[in-house]
DRENFI-584349 format. One record per residue (C-alpha): x, y, z; residue in one letter. Coordinates in steps of 0.5 Angstrom, whole numbers, plus 500, padded with zeros to 3 digits. Example, Ala and Ser with C-alpha at 12.3 -4.5 7.8 and 13.67 -1.06 7.14 Angstrom:
2
525491516A 527498514S 
This chain:
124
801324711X 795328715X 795326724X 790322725X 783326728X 782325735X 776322735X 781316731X 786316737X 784311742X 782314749X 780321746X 774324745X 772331743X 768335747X 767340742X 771342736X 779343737X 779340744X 781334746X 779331753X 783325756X 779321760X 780323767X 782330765X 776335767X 774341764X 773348767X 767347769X 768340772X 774344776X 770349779X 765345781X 770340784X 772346789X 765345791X 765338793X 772338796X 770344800X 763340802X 767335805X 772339809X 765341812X 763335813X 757335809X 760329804X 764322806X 767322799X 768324793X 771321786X 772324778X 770319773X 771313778X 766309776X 763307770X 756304768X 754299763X 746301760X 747295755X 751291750X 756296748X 753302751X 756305758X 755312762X 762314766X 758320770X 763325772X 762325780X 761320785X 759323791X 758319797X 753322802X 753323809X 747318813X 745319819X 748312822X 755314818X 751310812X 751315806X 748315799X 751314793X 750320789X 752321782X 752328779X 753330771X 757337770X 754340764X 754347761X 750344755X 747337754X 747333748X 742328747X 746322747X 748325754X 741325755X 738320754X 744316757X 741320764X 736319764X 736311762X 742311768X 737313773X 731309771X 737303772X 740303778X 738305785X 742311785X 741319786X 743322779X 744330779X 744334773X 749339775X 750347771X 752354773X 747358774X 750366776X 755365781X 752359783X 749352782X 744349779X 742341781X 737338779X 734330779X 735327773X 
């Protein structure tokens, strides 16, 4: 008998052929930019910071887990919700899922790519 593919495993999903990503692992390019965050909060720049720490449901059978929750500084101690999406190449169900995400709560959404030797953020 041949193992089963992993998009059959239960809490597996392919991120592209050959590798398997387990909820709550990060990729490399999530790992840089999550060195980004931690140095903004060692600075003083955000109040917090979590990989996959909430997920959103869209519709009936439908939810978007974005991959950073960022809480911002404010200027009375009250912060902003920020969600940022780390994407080296964007699917079009990722897409969408933004985009839809965006239109829904009242949160600031970002799309996050490498760009050189730094970041590129955008509002979704």
């Amino acid at each position: 008998m041949t193992p089963n593919p992993a998009w059959a495993m239960p809490g597996l999903r392919t991120a592209r052929p050959g590798r398997i990503k387990r909820p709550g692992e990060m990729n490399k390019l999530e790992e840089a930019y999550s060195w980004v965050l931690e140095a903004r909060k060692r600075a003083g720049e955000i109040q917090w910071w979590g990989y996959e720490q909430m997920t959103l449901k869209l519709a009936d059978g439908v939810r978007y887990t974005p991959d950073f929750a960022v809480l911002t500084l404010g200027i009375n101690t009250t912060g902003q919700l920020e969600f940022h999406e780390v994407k080296g190449y964007m699917r079009d169900d990722a897409r969408v899922k933004l985009k839809v995400a965006a239109a829904m709560f009242p949160f600031k959404f970002l799309l996050v790519r490498k760009s050189g030797q730094g970041w590129e953020i955008t509002e979704a």
